[in-house]
C-alpha positions as CSV (number, residue, x, y, z in Angstrom):
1,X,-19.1,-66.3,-89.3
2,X,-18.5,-64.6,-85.9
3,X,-18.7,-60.7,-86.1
4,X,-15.4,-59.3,-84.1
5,X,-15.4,-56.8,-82.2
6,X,-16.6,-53.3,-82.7
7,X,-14.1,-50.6,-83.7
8,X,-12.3,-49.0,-80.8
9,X,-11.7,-45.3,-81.2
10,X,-8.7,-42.6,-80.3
11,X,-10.0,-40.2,-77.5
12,X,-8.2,-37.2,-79.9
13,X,-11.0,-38.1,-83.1
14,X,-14.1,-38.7,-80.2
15,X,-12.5,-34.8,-78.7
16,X,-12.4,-33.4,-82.9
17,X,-15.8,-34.7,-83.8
18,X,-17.7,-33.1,-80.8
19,X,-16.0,-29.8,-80.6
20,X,-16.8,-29.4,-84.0
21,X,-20.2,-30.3,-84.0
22,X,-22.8,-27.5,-83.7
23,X,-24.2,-26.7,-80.5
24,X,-28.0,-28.2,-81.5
25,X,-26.1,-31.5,-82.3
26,X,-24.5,-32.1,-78.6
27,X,-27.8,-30.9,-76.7
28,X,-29.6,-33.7,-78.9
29,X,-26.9,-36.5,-78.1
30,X,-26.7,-35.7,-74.8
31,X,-31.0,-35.7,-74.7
32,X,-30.3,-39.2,-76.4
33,X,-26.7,-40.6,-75.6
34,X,-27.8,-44.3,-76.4
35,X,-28.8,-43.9,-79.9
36,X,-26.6,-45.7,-81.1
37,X,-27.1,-48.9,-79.4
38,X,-30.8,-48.9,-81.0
39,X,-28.8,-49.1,-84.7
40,X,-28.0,-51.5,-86.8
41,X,-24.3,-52.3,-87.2
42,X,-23.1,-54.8,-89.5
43,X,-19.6,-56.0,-90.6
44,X,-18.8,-55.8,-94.5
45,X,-15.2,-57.4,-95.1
46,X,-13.2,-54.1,-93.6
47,X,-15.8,-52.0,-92.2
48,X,-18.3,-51.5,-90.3
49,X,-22.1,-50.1,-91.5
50,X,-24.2,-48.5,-89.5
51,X,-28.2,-48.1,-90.6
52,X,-29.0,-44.9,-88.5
53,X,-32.5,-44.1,-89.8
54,X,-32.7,-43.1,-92.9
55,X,-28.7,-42.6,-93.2
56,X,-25.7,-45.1,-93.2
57,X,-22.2,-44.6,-91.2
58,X,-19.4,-46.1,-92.8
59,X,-16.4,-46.5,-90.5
60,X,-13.2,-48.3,-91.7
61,X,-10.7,-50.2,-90.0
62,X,-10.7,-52.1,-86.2
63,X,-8.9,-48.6,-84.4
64,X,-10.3,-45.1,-85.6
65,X,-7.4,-42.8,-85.4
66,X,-8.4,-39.9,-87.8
67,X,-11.9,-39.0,-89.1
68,X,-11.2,-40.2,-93.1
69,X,-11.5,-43.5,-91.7
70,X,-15.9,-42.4,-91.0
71,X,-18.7,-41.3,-93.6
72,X,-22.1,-40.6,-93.3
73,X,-24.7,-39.8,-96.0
74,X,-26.0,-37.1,-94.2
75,X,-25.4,-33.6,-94.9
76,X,-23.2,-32.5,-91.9
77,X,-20.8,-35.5,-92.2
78,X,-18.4,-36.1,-90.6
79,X,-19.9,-33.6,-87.4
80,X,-23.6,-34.7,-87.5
81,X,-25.3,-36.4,-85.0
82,X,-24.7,-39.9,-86.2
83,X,-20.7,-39.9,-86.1
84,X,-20.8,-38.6,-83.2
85,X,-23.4,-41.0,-81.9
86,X,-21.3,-43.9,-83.0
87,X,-18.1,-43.0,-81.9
88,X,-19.4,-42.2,-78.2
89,X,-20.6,-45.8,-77.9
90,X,-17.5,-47.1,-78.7
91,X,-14.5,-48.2,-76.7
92,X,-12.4,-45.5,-76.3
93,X,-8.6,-46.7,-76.5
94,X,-4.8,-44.9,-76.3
95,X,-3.7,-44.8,-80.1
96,X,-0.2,-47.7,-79.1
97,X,-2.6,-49.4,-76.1
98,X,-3.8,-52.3,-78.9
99,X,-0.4,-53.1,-79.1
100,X,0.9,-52.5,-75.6
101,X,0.0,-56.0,-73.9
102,X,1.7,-58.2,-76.0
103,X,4.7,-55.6,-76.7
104,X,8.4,-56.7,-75.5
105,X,10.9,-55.1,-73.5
106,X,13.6,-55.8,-71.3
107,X,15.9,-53.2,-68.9
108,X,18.6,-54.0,-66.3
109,X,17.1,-54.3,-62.7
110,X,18.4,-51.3,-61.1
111,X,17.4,-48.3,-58.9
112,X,14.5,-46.3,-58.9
113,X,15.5,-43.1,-60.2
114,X,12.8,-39.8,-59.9
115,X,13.0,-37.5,-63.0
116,X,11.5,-33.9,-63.2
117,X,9.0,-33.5,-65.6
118,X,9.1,-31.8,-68.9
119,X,7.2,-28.4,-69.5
120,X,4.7,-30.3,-72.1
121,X,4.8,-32.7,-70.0
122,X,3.2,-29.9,-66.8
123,X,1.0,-28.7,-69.3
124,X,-0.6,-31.7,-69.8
125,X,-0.7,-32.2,-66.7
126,X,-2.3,-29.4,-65.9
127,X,-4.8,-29.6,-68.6
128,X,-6.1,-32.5,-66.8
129,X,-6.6,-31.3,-63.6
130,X,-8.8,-28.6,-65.5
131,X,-11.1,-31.1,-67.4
132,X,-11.2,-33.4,-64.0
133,X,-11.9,-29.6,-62.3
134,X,-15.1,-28.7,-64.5
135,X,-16.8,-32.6,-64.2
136,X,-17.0,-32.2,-60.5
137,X,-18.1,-28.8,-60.9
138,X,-20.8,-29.5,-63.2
139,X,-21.4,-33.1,-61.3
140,X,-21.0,-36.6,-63.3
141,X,-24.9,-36.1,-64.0
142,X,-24.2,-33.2,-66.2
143,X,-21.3,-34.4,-67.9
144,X,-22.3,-33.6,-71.1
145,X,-20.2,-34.4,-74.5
146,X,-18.9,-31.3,-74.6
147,X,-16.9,-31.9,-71.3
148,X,-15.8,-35.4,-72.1
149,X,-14.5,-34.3,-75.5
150,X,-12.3,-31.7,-73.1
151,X,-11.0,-34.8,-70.7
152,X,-10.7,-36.8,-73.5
153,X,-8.6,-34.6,-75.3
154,X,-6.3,-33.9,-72.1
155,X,-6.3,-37.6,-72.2
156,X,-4.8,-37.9,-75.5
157,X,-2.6,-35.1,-74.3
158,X,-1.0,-36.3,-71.3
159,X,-0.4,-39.8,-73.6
160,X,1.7,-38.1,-76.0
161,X,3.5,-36.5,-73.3
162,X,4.2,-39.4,-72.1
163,X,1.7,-39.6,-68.6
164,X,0.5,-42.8,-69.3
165,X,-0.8,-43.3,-65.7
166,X,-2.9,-40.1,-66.0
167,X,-3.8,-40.8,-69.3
168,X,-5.0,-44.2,-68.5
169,X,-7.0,-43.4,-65.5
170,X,-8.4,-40.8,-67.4
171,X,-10.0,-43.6,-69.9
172,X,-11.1,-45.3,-66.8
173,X,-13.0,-41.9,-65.8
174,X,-14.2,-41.3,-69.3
175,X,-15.9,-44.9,-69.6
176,X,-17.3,-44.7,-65.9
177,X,-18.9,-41.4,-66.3
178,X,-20.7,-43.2,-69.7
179,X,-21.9,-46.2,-68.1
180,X,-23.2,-43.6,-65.1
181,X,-24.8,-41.4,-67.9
182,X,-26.3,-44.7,-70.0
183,X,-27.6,-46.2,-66.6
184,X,-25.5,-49.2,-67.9
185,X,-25.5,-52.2,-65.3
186,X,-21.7,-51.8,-65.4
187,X,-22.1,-48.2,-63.6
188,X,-19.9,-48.4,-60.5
189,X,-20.3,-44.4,-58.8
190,X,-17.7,-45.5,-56.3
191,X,-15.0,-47.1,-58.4
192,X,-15.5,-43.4,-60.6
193,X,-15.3,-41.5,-57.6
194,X,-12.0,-43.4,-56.8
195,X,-10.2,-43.3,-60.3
196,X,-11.0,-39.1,-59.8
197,X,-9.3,-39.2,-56.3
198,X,-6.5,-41.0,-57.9
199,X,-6.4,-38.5,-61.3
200,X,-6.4,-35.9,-59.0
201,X,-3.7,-37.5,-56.5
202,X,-1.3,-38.5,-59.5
203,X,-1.8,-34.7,-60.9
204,X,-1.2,-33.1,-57.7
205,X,2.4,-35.3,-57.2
206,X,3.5,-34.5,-60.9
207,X,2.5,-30.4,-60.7
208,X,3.7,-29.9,-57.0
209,X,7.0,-32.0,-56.6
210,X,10.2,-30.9,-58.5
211,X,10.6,-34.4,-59.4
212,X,8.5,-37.5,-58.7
213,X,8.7,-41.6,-58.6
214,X,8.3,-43.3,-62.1
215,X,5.3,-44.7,-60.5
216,X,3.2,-41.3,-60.9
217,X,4.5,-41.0,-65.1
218,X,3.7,-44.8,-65.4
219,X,5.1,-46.5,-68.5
220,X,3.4,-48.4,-71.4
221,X,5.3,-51.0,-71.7
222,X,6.4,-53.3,-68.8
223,X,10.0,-53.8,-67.7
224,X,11.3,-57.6,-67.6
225,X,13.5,-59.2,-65.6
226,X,15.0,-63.0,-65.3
227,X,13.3,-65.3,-62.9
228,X,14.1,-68.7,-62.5
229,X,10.3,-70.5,-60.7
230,X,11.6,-74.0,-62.2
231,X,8.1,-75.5,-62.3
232,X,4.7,-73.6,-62.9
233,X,2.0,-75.1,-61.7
234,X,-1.6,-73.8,-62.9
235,X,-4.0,-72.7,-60.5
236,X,-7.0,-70.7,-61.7
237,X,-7.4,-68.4,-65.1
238,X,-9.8,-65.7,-64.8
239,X,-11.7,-63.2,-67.2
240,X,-10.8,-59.9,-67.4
241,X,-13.4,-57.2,-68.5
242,X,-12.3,-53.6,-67.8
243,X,-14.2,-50.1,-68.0
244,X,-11.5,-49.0,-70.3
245,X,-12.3,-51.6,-72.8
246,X,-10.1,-53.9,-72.9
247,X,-11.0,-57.7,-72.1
248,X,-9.6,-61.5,-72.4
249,X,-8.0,-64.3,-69.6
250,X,-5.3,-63.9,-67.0
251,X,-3.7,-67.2,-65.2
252,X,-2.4,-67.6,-62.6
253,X,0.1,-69.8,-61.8
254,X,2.4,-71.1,-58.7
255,X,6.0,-71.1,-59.0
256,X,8.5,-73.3,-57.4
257,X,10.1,-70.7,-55.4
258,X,6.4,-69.7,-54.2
259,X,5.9,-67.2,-56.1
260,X,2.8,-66.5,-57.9
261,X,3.0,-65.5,-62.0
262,X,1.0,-65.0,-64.6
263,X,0.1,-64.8,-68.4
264,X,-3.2,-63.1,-70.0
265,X,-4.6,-62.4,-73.6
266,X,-5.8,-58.9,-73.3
267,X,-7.3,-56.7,-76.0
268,X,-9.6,-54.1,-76.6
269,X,-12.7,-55.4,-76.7
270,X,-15.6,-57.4,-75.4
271,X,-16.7,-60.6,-73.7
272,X,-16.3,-62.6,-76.1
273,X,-12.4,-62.0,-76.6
274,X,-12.6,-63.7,-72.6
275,X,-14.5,-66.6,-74.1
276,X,-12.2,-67.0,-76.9
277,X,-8.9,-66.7,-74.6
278,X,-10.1,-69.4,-72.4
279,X,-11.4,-71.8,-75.0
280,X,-8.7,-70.7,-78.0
281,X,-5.2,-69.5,-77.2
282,X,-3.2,-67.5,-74.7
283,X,0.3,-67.2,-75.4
284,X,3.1,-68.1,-72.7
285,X,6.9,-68.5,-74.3
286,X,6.9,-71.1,-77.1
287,X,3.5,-72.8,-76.3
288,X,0.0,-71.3,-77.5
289,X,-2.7,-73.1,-75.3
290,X,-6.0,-72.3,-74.0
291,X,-7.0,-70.5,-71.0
292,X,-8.4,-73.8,-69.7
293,X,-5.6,-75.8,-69.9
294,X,-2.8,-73.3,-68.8
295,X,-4.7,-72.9,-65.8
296,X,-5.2,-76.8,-64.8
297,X,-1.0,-78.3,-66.3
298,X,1.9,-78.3,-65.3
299,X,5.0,-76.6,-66.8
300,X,8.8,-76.1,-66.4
301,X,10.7,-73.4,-68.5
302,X,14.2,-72.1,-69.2
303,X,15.1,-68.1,-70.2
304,X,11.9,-67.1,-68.2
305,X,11.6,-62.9,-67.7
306,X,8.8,-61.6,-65.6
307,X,7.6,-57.9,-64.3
308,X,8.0,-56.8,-61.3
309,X,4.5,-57.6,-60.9
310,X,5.2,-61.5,-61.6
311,X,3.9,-61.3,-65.4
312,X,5.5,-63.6,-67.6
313,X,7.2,-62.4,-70.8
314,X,7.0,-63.8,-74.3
315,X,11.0,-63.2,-75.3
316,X,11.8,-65.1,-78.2
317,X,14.5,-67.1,-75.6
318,X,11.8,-68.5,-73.2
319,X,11.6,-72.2,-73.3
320,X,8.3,-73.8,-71.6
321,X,7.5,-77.3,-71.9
322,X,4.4,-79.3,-70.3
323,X,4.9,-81.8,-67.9
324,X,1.1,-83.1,-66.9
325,X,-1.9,-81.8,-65.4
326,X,-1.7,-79.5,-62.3
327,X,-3.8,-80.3,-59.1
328,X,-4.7,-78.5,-56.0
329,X,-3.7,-81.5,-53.8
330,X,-0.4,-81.1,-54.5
331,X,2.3,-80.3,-51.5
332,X,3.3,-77.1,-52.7
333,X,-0.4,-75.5,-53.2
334,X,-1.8,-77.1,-49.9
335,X,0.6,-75.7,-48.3
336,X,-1.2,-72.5,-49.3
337,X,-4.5,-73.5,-47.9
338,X,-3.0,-74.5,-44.2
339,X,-1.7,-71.0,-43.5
340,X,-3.4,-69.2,-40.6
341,X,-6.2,-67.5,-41.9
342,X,-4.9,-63.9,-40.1
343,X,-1.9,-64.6,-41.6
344,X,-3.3,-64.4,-44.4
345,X,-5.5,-61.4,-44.1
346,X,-2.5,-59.6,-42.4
347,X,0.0,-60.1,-45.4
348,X,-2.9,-58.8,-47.6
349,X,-3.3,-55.4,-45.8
350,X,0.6,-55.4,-45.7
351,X,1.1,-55.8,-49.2
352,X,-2.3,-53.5,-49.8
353,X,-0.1,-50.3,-48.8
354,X,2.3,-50.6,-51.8
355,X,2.5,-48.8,-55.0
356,X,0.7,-50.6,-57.6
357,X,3.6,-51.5,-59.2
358,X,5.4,-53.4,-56.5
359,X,2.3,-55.5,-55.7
360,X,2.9,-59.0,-56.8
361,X,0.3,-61.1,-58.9
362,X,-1.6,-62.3,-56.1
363,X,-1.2,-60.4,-53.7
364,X,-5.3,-60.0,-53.0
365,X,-5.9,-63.5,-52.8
366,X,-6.6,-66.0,-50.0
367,X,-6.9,-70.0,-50.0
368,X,-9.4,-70.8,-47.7
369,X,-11.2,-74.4,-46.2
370,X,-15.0,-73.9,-45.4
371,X,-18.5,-75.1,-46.3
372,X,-21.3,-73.7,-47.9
373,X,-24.0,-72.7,-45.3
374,X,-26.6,-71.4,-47.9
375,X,-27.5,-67.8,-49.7
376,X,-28.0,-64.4,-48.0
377,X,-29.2,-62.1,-50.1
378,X,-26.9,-62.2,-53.6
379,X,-23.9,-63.9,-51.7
380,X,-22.9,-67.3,-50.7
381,X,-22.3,-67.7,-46.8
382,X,-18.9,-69.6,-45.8
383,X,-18.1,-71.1,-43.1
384,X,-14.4,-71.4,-42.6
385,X,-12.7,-74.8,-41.0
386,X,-10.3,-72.8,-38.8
387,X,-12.4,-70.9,-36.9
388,X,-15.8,-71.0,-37.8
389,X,-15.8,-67.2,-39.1
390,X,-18.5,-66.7,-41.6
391,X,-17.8,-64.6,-44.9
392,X,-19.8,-64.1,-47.5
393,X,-18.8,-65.3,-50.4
394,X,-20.0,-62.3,-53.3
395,X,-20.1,-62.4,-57.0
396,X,-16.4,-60.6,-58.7
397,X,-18.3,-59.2,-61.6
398,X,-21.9,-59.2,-62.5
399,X,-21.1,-59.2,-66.5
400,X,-24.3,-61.5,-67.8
401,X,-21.8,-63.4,-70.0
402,X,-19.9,-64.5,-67.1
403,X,-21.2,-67.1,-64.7
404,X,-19.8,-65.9,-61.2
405,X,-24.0,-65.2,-60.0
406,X,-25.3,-68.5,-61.2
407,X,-22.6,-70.7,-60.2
408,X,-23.1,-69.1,-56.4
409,X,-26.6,-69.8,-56.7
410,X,-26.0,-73.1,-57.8
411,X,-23.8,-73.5,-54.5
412,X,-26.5,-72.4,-52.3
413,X,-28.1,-75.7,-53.1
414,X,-25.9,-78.1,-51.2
415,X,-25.3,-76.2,-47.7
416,X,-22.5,-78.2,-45.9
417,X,-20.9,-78.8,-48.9
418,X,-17.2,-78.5,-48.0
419,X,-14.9,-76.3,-50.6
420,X,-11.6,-74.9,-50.9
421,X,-11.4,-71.9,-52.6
422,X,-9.3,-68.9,-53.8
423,X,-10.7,-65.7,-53.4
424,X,-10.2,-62.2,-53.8
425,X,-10.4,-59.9,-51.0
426,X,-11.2,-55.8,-51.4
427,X,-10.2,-54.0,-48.5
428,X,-13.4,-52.3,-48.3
429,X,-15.4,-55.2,-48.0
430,X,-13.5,-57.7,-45.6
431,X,-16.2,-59.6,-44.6
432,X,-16.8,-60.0,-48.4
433,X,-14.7,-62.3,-50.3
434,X,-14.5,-62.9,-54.1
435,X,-14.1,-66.3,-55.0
436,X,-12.4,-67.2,-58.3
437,X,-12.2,-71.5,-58.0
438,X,-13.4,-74.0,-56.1
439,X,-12.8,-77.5,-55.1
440,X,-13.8,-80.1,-53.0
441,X,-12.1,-80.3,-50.2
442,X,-10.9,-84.3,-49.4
443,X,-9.5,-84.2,-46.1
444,X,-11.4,-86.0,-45.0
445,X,-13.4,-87.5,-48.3
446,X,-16.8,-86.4,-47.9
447,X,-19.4,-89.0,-46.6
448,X,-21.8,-91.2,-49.4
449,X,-24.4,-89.1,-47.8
450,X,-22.9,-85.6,-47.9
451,X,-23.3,-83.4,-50.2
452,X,-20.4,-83.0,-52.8
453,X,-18.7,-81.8,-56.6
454,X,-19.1,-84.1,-58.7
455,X,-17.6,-82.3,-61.6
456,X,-16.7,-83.6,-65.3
457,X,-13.5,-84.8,-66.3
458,X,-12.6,-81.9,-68.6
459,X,-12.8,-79.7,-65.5
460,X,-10.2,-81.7,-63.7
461,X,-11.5,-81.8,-60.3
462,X,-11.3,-77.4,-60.4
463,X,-14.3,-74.9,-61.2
464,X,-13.2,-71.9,-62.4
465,X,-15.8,-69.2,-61.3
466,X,-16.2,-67.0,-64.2
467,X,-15.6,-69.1,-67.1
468,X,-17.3,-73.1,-66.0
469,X,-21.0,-73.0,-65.8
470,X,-22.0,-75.7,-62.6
471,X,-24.9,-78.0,-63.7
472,X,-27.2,-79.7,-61.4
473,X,-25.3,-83.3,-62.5
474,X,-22.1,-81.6,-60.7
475,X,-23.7,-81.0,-57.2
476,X,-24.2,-84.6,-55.4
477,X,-26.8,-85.0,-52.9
478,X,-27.7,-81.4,-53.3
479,X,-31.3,-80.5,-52.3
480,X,-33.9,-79.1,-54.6
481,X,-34.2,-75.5,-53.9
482,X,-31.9,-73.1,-52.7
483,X,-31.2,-72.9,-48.8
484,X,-31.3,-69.0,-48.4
485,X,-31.1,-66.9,-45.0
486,X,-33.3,-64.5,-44.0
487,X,-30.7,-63.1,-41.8
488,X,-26.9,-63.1,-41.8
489,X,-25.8,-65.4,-38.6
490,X,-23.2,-62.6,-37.7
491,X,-24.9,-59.2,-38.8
492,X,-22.3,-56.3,-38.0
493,X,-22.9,-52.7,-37.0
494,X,-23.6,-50.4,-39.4
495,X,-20.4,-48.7,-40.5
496,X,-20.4,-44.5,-39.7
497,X,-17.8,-43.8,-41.9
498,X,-19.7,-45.0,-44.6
499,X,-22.2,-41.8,-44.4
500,X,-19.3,-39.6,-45.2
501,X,-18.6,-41.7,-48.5
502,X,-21.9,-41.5,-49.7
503,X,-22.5,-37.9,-49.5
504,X,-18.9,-37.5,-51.1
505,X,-20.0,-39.9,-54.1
506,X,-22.8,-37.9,-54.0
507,X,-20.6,-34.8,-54.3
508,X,-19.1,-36.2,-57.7
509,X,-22.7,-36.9,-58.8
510,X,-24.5,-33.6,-58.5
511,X,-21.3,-31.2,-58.3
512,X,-21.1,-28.2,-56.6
513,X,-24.2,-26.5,-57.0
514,X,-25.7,-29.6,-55.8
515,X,-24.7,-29.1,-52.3
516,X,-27.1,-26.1,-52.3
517,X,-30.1,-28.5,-51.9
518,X,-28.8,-30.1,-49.1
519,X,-30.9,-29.0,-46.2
520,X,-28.8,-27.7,-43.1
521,X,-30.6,-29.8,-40.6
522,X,-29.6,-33.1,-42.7
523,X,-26.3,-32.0,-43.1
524,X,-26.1,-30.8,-39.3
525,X,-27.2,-34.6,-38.0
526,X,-24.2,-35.9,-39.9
527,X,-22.0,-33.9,-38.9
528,X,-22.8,-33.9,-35.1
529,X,-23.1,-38.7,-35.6
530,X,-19.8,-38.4,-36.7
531,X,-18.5,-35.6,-34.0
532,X,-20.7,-38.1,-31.4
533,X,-18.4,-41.1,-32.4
534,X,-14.9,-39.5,-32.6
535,X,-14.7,-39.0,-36.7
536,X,-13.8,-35.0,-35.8
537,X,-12.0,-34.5,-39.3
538,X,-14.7,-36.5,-41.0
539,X,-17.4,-34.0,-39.5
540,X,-15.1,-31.3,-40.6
541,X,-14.7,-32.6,-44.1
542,X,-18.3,-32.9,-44.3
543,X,-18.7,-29.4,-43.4
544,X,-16.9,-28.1,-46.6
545,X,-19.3,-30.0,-49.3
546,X,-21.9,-27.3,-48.1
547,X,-19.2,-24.1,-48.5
548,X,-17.6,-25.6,-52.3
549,X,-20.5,-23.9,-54.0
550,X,-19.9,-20.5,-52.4
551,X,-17.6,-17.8,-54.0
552,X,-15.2,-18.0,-50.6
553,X,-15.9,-21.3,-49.9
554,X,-12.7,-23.9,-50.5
555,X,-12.1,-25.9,-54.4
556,X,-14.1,-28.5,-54.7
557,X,-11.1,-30.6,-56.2
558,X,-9.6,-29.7,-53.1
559,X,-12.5,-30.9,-51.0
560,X,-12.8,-34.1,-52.8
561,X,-9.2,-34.8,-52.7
562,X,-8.7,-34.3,-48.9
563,X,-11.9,-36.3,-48.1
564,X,-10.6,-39.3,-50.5
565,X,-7.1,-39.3,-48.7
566,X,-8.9,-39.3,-45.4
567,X,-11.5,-42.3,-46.2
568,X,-8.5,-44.0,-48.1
569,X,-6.5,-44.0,-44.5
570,X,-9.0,-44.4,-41.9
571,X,-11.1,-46.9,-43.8
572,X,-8.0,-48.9,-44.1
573,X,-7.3,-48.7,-40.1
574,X,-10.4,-49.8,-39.2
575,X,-11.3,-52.3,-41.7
576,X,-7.9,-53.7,-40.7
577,X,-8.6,-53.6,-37.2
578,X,-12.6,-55.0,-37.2
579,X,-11.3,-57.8,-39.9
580,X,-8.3,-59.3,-38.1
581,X,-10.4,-59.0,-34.4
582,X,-13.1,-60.5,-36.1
583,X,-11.5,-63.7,-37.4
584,X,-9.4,-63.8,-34.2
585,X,-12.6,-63.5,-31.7
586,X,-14.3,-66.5,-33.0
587,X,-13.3,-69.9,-31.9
């Protein structure tokens, strides 16, 4: 019998249990905050025993919302040591967010009204800005438990005010600064650095403006609204494994009036809730059907409501019946694959600039017509049909149980091999695309010598990155060992901008006092490379980080902020710029 998941836990019970645990019992979890993981845990009907040494944890229920549902047999249960061990190591989840992806609700499609906030609702608020204030103070490194119990408990604070963006990327904050702390594999400095600028941007617009855009409250439920796509045709379903918890499938499909939609089974949780929404169920209207087969049939549906995002909703009206398998040869998605490739790239950046709200599912991706040229480094090099442009194709998520590395390596086995994929792009990695699925590309059908997918039926002609394993029957004519580069064919410059980045990261990391230790004549070079090549407000941004841990010197929130906004708007310009010359410039 499968064990689920581990319990998820409340960020208010994580907050109680380590501000009332003695002072001896924080210094010794944070000496030691992967315990835990060295325990035993094993499921007994409705809870869950944990064999901590010589004492047992006893936690009942999937969702820990109040401390009867833990006991220990130690002597300082419920605040000893190995409670709170536990209950760090868990996914911490907003009390209603188990419930919130498969909730319904429906509004009239109307105008954007701004509201002003409440005063609980500005104390919350300002409650966060104080926990997010003392982690860069103290620096991510020293992020102890008893600061996380603080932002965890502004967390819970600004959810029951009803902040749910600020309470959400606060979970994304409080997970990142773990997997930092544990030296998990998972630990992404960057991505925490960003979800601080945007705590600290969202904060700033809710305490500052009279009243602000729904966007910066955020909601927990999403609003729905008729759409009428007439067919659905299935294009790719991908895993979804977030810092906050949560994991399962999305699909994506293609509507008839070209737009793309999707469905997803999302839950808190771990990989193998992905597994089980792409080999069990995901629900879309009426029909209950694996992850696999949404994403390679073909549907048409009556009563259909989607977000403004293009999710699908599950209202008791919608009507979806299949009508045969799906296939990237059709008109419609070919169509996709013959658009100019700066087209492409250009409507990406275009739609990249709007809220998160208004971006449509989709909106990141690109269909593109290459062949493999062979590996550089952990990437797969692509060349593309149009233009000859070489990208490197890069792994979307390094989770072990997923098999977006190996199936690239695999790849890099049969160089010439010509694909069509769809891909990902992240603005600050143009050059580096994401792919999600591949195919072989037909036009025209590949030579008996050339090397070619040869994939199983079940996979209907489509490899789906991060779910399909590729074995060495599916590559045709592919040679024995991997083709690998010892350069890239189109090495760029090294990017300037990028030094101001790393020493703001770096900011987050050791805090404020941190900056002491930063010798003047390092900081001086710097400073005068980025004068030499025109970045004046980055050299005087990078002047500040030395001045945040003076008395007069300026906030480091303010600091951090200003240097995110500035890297946030001139990274975009000239990734933009280098990205669309680039493809343009090569014949």
């Amino acid at each position: 019998m499968t064990k689920p998941p581990r319990p998820t836990v409340s960020p208010n019970v994580v907050a109680a249990i380590i501000d009332a645990t003695p002072d001896r019992v924080r210094r010794r979890l944070d000496r030691n905050p992967q315990a835990a993981k060295e325990w035993r845990w094993q499921w007994a009907q409705t809870t869950w025993q944990v064999e901590a040494g010589n004492e047992t944890v006893v936690f009942s229920g999937t969702h820990l919302e109040t401390i009867d549902q833990m006991v220990c047999s130690c002597l300082l249960a419920p605040h000893c040591f190995h409670i709170a061990a536990c209950l760090t190591s868990l996914d911490v989840v907003l009390p209603d967010a188990v419930s919130a992806e498969s909730a319904e609700s429906f509004e009239e499609q109307g105008e954007v009204v701004e509201t002003e906030l409440s005063p609980g609702q500005r104390q919350a608020a300002s409650e966060f800005v104080r926990a997010l204030t003392r982690i860069l103070e103290a620096g991510v490194t020293n992020t102890g438990v008893l600061l996380q119990s603080q932002l965890l408990r502004s967390v819970h604070q600004c959810r029951a005010e009803g902040l749910h963006r600020a309470a959400v990327t606060g979970l994304r904050i409080m997970s990142g600064t773990l997997e930092f702390r544990k030296r998990s594999p998972e630990s992404d400095p960057l991505q925490l650095a960003l979800d601080i600028a945007d705590a600290l941007e969202t904060t700033r617009r809710l305490l500052d403006e009279k009243s602000v855009a729904p966007y910066w409250v955020g909601t927990s439920r999403r609003a729905q609204f008729p759409v009428e796509p007439g067919k659905l045709q299935g294009l790719l379903a991908e895993p979804v494994l977030t810092r906050s918890g949560f994991a399962g499938a999305t699909v994506l499909f293609l509507g008839g009036d070209s737009r793309f939609y999707s469905v997803g089974e999302v839950r808190p949780g771990d990989e193998q809730l992905a597994r089980d929404a792409y080999r069990g169920g995901v629900e879309m209207g009426s029909l209950i059907q694996p992850a696999h087969k949404l994403a390679r049939s073909l549907y048409v549906g009556t009563g259909l409501t989607a977000s403004l995002q293009g999710r699908l909703g599950r209202g008791k009206k919608v009507k979806i019946i299949e009508q045969g398998t799906a296939s990237w040869q059709s008109r419609d998605v070919q169509a996709l694959f013959q658009r100019p490739v700066l087209d492409q790239w250009n409507g990406v950046f275009q739609r990249a600039v709007l809220p998160e709200v208004e971006q449509p599912a989709g909106w990141d991706l690109v269909f593109l017509t290459g062949s493999v040229q062979g590996a550089y480094g952990s990437a797969l090099l692509f060349q593309l049909t149009e233009n000859g442009a070489v990208l490197e194709l890069a792994i979307e998520n390094e989770h072990p149980a997923l098999f977006y590395r190996e199936n690239l390596r695999m790849l890099s086995h049969a160089p010439g091999l010509r694909l069509q994929i769809i891909a990902r792009i992240r603005l600050q990695e143009p050059d580096r695309i994401f792919p999600l699925a591949v195919t072989q590309d037909i036009n025209p059908a590949p030579a008996v010598q050339e090397p070619r997918l040869g994939l199983s039926e079940k996979l209907q002609g489509c490899l789906l990155l991060g779910f399909d394993e590729l074995q060495r029957s599916h590559l045709v004519n592919a040679e024995i060992h991997e083709f690998i580069f010892d350069r890239h064919p189109q090495a760029e410059e090294s990017d300037v901008l990028s030094r101001l980045q790393r020493r703001w990261v770096a900011l987050m990391i050791g805090g404020a006092t941190a900056q002491r230790k930063t010798t003047q004549s390092t900081s001086g070079d710097e400073i005068s490379l980025l004068q030499r090549n025109g970045y004046e407000t980055a050299a005087a941004l990078l002047d500040q980080f030395s001045r945040v841990a003076s008395v007069e010197g300026p906030s480091i929130v303010h600091v951090f902020l200003a240097t995110a906004v500035y890297l946030k708007h001139a990274q975009y310009e000239l990734i933009r710029s280098a990205a669309l010359e680039r493809l343009a410039s090569v014949d």
